[in-house]
C-alpha positions as CSV (number, residue, x, y, z in Angstrom):
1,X,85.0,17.6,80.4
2,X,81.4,18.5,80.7
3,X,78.3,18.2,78.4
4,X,77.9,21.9,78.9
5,X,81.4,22.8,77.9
6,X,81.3,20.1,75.2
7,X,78.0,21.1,73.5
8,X,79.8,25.0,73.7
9,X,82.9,24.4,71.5
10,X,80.5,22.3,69.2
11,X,78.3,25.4,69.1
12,X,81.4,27.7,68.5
13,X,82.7,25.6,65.8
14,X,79.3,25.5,64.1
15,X,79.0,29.4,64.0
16,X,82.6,30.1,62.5
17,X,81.4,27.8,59.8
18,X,77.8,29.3,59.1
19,X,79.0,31.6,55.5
20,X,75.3,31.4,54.5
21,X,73.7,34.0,56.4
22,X,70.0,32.4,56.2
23,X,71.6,29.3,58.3
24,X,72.8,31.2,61.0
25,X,69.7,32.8,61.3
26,X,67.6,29.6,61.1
27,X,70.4,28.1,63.7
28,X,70.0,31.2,66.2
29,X,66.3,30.7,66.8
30,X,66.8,27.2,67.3
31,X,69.7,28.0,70.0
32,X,67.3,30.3,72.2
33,X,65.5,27.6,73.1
34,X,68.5,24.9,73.7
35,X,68.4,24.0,77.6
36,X,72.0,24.8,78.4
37,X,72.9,28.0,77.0
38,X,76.0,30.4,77.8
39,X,77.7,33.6,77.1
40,X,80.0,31.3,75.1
41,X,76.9,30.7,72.6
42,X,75.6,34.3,72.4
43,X,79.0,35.5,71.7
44,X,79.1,33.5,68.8
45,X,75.8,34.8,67.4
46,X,77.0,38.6,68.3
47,X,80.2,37.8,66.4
48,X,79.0,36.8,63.1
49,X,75.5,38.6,62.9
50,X,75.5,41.6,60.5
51,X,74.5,44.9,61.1
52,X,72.8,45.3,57.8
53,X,70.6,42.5,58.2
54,X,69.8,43.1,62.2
55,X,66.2,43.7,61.5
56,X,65.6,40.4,59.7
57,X,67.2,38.4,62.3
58,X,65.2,40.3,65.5
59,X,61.9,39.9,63.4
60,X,63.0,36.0,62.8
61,X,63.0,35.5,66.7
62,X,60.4,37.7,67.4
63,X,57.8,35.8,65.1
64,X,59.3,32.4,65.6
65,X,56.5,30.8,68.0
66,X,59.1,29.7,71.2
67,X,59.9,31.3,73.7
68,X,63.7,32.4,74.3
69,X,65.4,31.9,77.6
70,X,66.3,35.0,79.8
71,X,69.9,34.1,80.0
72,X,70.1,34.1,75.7
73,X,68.2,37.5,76.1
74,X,70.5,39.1,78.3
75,X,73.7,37.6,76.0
76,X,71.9,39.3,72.9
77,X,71.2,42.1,74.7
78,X,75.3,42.8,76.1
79,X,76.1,42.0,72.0
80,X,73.9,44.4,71.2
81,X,75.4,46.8,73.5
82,X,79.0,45.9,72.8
83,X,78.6,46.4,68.9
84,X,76.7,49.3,68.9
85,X,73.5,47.8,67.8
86,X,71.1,50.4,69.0
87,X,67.7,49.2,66.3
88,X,68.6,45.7,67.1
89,X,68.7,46.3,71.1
90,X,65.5,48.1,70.8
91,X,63.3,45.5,68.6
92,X,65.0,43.0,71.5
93,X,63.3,44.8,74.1
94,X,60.2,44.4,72.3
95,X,60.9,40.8,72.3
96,X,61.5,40.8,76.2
97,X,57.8,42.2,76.8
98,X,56.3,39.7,74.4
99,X,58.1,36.8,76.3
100,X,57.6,37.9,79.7
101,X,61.0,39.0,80.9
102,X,59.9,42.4,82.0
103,X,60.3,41.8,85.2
104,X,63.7,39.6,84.9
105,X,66.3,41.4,87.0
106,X,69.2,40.4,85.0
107,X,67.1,41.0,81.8
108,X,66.2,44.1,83.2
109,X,69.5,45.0,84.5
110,X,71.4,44.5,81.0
111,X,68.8,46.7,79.2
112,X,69.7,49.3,81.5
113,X,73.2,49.1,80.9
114,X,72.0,48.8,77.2
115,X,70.6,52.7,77.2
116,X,73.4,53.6,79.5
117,X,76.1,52.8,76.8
118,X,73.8,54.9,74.2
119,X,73.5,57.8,76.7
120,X,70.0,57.4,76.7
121,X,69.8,58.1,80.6
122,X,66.5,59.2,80.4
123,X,65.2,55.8,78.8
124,X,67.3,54.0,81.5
125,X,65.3,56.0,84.4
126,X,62.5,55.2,83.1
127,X,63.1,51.4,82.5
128,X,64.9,51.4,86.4
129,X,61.6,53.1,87.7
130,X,59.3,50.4,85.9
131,X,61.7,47.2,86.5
132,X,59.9,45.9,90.0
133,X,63.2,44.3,91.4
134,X,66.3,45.5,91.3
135,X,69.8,44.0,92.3
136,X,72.9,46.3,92.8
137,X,74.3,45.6,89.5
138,X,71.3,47.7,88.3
139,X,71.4,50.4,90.4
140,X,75.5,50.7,90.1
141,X,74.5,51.0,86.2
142,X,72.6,53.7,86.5
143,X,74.7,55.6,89.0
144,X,77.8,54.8,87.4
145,X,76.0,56.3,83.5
146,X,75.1,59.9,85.5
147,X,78.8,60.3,86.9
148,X,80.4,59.1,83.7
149,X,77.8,61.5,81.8
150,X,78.5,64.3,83.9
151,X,75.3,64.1,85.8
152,X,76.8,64.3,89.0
153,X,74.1,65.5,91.1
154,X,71.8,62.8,89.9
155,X,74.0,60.2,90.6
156,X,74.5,61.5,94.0
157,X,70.4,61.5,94.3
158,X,70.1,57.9,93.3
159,X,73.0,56.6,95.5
160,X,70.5,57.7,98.0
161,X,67.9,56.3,97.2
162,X,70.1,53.1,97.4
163,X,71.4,53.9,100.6
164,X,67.3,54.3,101.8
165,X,66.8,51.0,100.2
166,X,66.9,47.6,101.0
167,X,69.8,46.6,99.0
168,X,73.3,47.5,100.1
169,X,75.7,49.5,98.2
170,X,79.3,48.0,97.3
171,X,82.4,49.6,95.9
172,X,81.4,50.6,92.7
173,X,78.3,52.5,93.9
174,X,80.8,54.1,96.4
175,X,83.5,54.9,94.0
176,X,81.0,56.3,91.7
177,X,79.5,58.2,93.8
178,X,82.6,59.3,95.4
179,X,83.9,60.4,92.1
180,X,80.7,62.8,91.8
181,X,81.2,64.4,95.2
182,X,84.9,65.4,93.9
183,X,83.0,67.2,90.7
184,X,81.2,68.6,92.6
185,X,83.3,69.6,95.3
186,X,81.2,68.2,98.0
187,X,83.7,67.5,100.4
188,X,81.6,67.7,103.5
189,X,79.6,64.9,101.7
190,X,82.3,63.2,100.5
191,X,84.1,62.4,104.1
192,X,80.3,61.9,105.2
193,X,80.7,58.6,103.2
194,X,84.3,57.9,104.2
195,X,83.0,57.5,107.4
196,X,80.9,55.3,106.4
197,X,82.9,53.2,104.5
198,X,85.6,53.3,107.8
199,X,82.4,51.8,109.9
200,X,81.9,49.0,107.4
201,X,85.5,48.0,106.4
202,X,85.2,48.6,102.8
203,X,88.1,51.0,102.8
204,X,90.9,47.9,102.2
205,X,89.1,48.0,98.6
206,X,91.7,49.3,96.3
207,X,88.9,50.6,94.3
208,X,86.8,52.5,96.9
209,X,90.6,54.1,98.6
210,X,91.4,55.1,94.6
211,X,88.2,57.0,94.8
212,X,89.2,58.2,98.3
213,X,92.3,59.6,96.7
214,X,90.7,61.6,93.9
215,X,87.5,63.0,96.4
216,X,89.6,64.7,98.3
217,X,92.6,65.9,95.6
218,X,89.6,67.3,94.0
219,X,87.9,69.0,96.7
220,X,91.5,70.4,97.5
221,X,92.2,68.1,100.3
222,X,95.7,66.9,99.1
223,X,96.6,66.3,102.7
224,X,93.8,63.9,103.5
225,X,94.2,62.2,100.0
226,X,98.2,61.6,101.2
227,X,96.7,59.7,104.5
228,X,94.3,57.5,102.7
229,X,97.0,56.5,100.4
230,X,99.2,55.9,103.3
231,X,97.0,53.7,105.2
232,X,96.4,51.4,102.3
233,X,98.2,47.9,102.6
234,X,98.1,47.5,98.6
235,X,98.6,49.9,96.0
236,X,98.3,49.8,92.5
237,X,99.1,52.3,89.3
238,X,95.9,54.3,89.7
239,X,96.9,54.5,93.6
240,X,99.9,56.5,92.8
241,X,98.7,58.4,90.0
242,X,96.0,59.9,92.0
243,X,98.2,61.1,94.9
244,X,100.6,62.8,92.1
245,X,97.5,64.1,90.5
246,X,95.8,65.1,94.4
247,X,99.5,66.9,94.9
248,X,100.1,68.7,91.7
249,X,96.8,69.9,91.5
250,X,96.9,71.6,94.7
251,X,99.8,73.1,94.7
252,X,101.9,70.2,97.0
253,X,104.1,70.2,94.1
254,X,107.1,68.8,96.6
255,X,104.7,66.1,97.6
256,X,104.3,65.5,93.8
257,X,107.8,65.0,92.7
258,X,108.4,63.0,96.0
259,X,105.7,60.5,95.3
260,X,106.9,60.4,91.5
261,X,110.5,59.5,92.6
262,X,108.8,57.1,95.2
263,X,106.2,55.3,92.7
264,X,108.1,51.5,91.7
265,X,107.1,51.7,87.7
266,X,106.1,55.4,86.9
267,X,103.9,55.6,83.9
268,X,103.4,58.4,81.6
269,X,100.5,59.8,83.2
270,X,102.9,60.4,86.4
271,X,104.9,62.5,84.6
272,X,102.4,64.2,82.8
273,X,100.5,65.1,86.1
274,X,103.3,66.6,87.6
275,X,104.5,68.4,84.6
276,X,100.6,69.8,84.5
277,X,101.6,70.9,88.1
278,X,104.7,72.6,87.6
279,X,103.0,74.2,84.6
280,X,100.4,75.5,86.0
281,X,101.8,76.6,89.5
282,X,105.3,76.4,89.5
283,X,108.3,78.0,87.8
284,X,107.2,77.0,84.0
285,X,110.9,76.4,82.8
286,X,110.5,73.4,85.4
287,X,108.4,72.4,83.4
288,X,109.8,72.2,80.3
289,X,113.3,70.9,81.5
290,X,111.4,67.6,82.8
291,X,109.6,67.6,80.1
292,X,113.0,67.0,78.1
293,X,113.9,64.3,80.4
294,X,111.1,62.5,80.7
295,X,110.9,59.0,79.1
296,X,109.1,58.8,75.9
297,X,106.6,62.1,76.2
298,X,103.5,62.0,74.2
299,X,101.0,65.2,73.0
300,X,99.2,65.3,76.6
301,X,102.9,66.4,78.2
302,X,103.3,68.8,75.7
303,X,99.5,70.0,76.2
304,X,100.6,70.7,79.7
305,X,103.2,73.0,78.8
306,X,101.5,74.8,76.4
307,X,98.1,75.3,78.6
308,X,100.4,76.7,81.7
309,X,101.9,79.6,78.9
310,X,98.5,79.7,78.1
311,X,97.0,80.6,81.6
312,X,99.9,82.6,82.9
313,X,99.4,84.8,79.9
314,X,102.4,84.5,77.8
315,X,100.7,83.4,74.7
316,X,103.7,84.2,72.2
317,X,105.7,81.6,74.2
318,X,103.0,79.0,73.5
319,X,103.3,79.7,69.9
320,X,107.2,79.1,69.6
321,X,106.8,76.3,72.1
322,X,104.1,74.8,69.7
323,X,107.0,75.3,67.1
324,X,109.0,73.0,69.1
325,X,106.4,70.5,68.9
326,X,105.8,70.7,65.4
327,X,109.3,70.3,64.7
328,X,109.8,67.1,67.1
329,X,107.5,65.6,65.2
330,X,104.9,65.2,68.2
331,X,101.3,64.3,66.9
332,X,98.8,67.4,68.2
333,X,95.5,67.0,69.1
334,X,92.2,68.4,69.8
335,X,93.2,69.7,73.1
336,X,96.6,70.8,71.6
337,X,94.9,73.4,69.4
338,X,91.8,74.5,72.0
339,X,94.9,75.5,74.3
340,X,97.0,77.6,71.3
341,X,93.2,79.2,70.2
342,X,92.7,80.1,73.5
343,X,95.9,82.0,73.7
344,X,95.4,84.0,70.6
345,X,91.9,84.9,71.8
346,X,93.4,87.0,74.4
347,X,95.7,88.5,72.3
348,X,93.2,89.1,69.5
349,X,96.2,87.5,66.8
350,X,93.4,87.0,64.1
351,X,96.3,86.3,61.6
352,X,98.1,83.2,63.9
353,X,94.4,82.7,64.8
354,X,94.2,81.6,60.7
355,X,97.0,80.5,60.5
356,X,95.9,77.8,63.7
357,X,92.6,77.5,61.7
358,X,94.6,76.0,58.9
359,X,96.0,73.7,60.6
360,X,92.9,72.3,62.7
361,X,91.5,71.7,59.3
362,X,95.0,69.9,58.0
363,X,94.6,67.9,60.8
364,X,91.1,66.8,60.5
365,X,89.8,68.3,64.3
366,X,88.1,71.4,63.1
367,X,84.2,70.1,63.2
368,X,85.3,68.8,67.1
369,X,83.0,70.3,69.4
370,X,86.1,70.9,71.4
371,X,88.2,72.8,69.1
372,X,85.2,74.1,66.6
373,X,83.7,76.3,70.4
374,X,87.3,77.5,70.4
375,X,87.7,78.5,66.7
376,X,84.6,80.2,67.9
377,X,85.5,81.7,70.7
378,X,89.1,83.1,69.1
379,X,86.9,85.1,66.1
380,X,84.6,86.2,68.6
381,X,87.2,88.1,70.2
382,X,89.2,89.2,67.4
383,X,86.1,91.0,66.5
384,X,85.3,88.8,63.3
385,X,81.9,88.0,64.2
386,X,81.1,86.7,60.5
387,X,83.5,84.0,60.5
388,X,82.4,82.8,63.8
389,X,78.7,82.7,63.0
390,X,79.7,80.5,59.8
391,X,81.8,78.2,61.8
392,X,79.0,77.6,64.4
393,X,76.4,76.8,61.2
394,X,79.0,74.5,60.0
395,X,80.1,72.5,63.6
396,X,78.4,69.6,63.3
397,X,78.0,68.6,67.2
398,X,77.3,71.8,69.6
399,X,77.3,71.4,73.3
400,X,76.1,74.1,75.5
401,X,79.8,75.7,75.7
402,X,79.3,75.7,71.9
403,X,76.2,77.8,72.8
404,X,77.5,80.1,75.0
405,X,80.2,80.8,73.1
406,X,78.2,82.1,70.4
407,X,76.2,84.3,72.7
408,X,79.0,85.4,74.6
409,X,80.8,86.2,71.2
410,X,78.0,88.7,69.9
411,X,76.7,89.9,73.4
412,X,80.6,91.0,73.7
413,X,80.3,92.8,70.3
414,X,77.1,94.7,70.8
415,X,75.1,92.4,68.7
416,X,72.4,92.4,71.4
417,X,69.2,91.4,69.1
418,X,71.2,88.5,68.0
419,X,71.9,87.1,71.4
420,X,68.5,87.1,72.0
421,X,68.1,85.1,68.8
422,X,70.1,82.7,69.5
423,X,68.9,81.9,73.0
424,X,65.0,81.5,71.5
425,X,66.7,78.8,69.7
426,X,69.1,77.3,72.4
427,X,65.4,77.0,74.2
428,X,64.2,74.5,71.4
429,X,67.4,72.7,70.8
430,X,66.4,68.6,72.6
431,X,68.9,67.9,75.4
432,X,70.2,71.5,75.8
433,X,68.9,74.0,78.5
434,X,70.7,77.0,79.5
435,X,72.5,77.9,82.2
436,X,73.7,80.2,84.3
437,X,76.5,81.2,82.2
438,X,73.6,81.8,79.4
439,X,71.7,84.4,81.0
440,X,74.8,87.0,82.1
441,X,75.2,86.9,78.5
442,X,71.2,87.8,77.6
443,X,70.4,90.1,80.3
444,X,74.0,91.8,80.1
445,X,72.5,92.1,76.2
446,X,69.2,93.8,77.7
447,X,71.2,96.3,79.1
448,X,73.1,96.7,76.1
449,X,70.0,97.0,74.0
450,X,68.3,99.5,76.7
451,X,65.8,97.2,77.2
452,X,63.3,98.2,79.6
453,X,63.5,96.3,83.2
454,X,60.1,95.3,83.0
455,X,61.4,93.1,79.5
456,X,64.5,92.0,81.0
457,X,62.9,90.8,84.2
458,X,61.5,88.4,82.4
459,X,63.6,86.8,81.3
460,X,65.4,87.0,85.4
461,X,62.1,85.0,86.5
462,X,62.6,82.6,83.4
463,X,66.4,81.8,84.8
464,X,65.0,81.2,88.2
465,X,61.3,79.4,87.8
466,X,61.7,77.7,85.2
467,X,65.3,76.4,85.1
468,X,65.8,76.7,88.6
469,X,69.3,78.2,88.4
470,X,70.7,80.9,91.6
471,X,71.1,84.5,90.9
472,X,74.4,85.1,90.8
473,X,76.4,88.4,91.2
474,X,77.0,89.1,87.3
475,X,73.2,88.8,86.9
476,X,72.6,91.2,89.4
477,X,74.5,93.6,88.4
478,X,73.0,93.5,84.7
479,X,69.5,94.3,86.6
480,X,71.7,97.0,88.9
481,X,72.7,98.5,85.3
482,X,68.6,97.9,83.7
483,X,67.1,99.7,87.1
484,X,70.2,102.6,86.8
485,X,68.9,103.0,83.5
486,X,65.3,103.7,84.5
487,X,66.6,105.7,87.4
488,X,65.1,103.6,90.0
489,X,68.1,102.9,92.2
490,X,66.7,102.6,95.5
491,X,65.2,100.0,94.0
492,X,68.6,98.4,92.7
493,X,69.6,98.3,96.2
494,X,66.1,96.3,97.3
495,X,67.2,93.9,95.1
496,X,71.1,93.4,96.2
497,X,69.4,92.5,99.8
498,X,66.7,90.3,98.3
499,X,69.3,88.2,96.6
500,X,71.6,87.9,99.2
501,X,74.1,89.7,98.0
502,X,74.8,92.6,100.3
503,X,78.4,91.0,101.1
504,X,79.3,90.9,97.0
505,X,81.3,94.1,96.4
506,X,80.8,93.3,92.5
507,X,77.1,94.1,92.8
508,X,77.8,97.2,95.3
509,X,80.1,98.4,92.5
510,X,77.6,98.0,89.8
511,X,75.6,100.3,92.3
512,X,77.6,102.9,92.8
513,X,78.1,103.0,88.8
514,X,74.3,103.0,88.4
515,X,73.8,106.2,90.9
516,X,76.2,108.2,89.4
517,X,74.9,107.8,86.1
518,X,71.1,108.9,87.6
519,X,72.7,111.4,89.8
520,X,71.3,110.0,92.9
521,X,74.6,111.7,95.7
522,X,72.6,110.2,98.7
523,X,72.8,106.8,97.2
524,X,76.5,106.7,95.6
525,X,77.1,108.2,99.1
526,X,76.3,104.9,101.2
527,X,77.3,102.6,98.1
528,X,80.9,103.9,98.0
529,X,80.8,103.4,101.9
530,X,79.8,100.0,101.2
531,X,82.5,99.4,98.7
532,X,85.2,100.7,101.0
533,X,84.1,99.0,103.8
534,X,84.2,95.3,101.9
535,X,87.5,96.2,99.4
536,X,89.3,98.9,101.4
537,X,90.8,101.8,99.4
538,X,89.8,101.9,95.7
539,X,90.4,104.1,93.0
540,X,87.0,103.3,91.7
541,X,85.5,104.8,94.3
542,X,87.4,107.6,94.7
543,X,87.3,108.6,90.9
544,X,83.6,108.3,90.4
545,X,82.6,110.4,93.9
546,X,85.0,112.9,92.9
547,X,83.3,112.8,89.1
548,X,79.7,113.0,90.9
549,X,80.6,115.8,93.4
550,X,81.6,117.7,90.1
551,X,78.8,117.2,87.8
552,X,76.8,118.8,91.0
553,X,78.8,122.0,91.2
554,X,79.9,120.6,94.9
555,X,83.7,121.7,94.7
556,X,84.1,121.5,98.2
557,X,83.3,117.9,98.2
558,X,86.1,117.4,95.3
559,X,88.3,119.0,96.9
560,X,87.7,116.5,99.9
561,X,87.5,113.0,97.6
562,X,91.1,114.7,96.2
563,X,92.6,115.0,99.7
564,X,91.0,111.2,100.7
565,X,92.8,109.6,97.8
566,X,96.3,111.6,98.6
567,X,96.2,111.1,101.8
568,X,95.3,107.0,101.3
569,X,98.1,107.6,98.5
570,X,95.7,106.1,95.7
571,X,96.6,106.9,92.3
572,X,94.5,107.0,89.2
573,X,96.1,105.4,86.4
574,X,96.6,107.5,83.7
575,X,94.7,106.5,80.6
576,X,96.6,105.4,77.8
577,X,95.3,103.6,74.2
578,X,97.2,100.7,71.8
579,X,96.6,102.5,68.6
């Protein structure tokens, strides 16, 4: 055996004996400077160090005149990252720039991954734009943190500065970056880099052909995700469960089942991908009949189930399937309930809406962020605006959903100076910007408030300059509505071109509402032309010329829009009300 080795288990030994706190500590700062040190050694000290007394101990090495190596530095630094230890990890960094290890790549690198793990990305940019080398391992941190964080289109922006580097990427940067372009739906991008990876053989890694696998399923390629998997010598687990998942997603739900009855040792995410499938595309009794012959089911397969009655809009069914699960004893979770609230939403049940908030609480998952925005959300449409205001004061975490949610909520109820309330204050909240989804929701509440343009436009150039998000067609058409408003319609139709959006018969529509309620004939004229000529015969149309022609004494022209829509055999629906 070796000294090294030798010296390690003595170490080891030593530490499970140290009870007395102040000998460890005394023991630790002796041990930094030891000439042969390994992770062996700094595990130990991770593993008995206290979180209560971390700042002792990191003020004991800091002051304690010699110098640590980088190699115990980095150790302290992984333990501090592995155990949570954010106070400790950051008086360690202090530590780093006092002994000299600023510049230390694998000092440098493990700090990175140290504000990674705390979702600190913006620390770890900064620290990655300081650190003056750099090895892969530091950059795959980095991009690897963005995808995993959702930042997918940073992540895509520093693979490229990789790329444009002197280091070379390997299979993690590809497979992280891969796994962004599938977010993103970048497929053009994404088979840009297969290419590449083609021209440099590292498709035979299992882990960049995974990657491969889930690019194109989620960019809808489900064909070109079945070839990579075919081509690859050796599969594993992840292999096949990412050509189910690139199948049933994309409606191959043939393909699915065949590469489930294909797979050598199918798992239960298999079954549950295909059962998400089947439930979401396929005939949803399918669904349930595997379901009751699958092999040891767990909540996610019920989930599936209960999110395809969900989206196909038989609610009820979800309820007395959720029944089912209560009564088979199957543990719900966050994403069980989120589903069911959804459901009830768009039935406005407020009393199984209740009756569901009861539950989350009995089962401890009301303050999630997931299933707190969908409490939200269900009062919100059941017209209880109170209770959803209290629940969103009360949710401990809010994410920008959260947010939106709330807006949307009042902004749907005609509370239009409280949506603009609450975006003031989504402005300030740290970490949180809004987005597009935000603004239909404030300057649809400008309309609603009869805001002047002038006000609302405003807050359009806000959206644009300052958070650099697209128009898109529901923002138009709450400007449309603003200019109708003010009369200025001609104007309204400036703007559809400016935007790009002469194409969008949403926007054309909103048009053609706005110049009837103005009265402008010569405008509605070419608008309902417009409309035609991108949607073909509509009602809509039809029905608001023929109201317009009317309200101008022009009973010739009725006449005509009423032979049009019988001749084109388009029927108004007759009106009808629920109560």
């Amino acid at each position: 055996m070796s000294r090294v080795y030798i010296q390690n288990v003595m170490h080891a030994k030593l530490h499970q004996k140290l009870i007395d706190f102040e000998l460890f500590k005394k023991y630790a700062i002796q041990l930094h400077t030891k000439k042969h040190q390994n992770f062996f050694s700094s595990k130990s000290i991770s593993s008995i160090t206290k979180p209560h007394q971390e700042n002792d101990f990191n003020s004991r090495i800091l002051n304690s005149g010699s110098k640590p190596s980088a190699y115990c530095l980095v150790n302290l630094i992984r333990a501090c990252t592995n155990l949570g230890w954010f106070s400790r990890g950051e008086q360690l960094r202090c530590c780093i720039l006092k002994s000299g290890y600023v510049n230390n790549v694998f000092v440098g690198s493990a700090l990175v991954n140290f504000y990674v793990k705390f979702q600190l990305l913006g620390n770890a940019q900064q620290l990655f734009d300081e650190m003056t080398e750099r090895n892969v391992v530091t950059w795959n941190t980095l991009i690897s943190g963005y995808a995993r964080s959702g930042q997918f289109r940073n992540a895509l922006n520093l693979f490229i500065q990789l790329e444009r580097s002197e280091q070379s990427s390997d299979s993690y940067s590809i497979s992280a970056a891969l796994s962004a372009c599938g977010a993103l739906g970048l497929v053009q991008l994404g088979k840009l880099m297969h290419s590449k990876i083609v021209k440099f053989g590292v498709e035979c890694s299992i882990v960049v052909s995974n990657s491969l696998i889930d690019m194109y399923g989620k960019c809808g390629c489900a064909e070109e995700s079945n070839r990579v998997f075919k081509r690859m010598m050796e599969k594993d687990t992840i292999s096949w469960n990412s050509v189910i998942a690139a199948n049933a997603r994309n409606r191959a739900l043939d393909q699915a089942v065949d590469f489930l009855c294909q797979m050598p040792e199918p798992d239960i995410v298999s079954y549950n991908e295909v059962i998400s499938g089947v439930a979401q595309f396929g005939i949803i009794e399918d669904a349930v009949d595997m379901l009751s012959r699958m092999p040891s089911p767990n909540s996610s397969s019920w989930n599936s189930i209960i999110t395809g009655y969900v989206n196909r809009g038989r609610a009820k069914e979800s309820l007395e399937f959720f029944r089912n699960m209560h009564l088979s004893n199957v543990l719900m979770d966050q994403f069980t309930f989120s589903s069911l609230l959804s459901g009830i939403a768009n039935i406005a049940a407020i009393t199984w809406g209740r009756l569901m908030h009861c539950c989350t609480v009995k089962y401890g998952v009301d303050e999630t962020v997931v299933v707190g925005t969908a409490l939200i959300d269900m009062y919100s449409k059941c017209g209880h605006m109170k209770e959803a205001d209290i629940l969103f004061g009360w949710l401990p975490v809010k994410n920008l959903i959260t947010w939106n949610t709330i807006i949307s909520g009042h902004a749907h109820n005609g509370n239009s100076d409280e949506v603009i309330r609450l975006f003031e204050q989504l402005k300030s909240v740290k970490d949180l910007q809004p987005d597009g989804i935000t603004f239909v929701n404030v300057l649809a509440a400008c309309w609603h408030n009869k805001m002047s343009f002038q006000a609302a436009n405003e807050y359009f150039e806000l959206m644009v300059n300052d958070y650099g998000i697209c128009p898109m067609p529901e923002h138009c058409t709450s400007m449309i509505k603003l200019l109708g408003q003010e009369g200025d319609v001609s104007k309204a139709e400036k703007m559809i071109y400016e935007l790009g959006f002469e194409k969008c018969e949403l926007v054309w529509k909103a048009l053609l509402g706005a110049s009837v309620t103005c009265g402008d004939i010569k405008i509605a004229e070419v608008t309902a032309a417009k409309v035609t000529e991108l949607e073909g015969d509509d009602e809509f149309v039809y029905v608001l010329m023929s109201n317009m022609y009317a309200l101008h004494r022009k009973w010739i022209d009725v006449g005509g829009m009423r032979g049009w829509m019988k001749e084109k055999r388009v029927r108004k629906e007759a009106g009808r009300s629920w109560i």
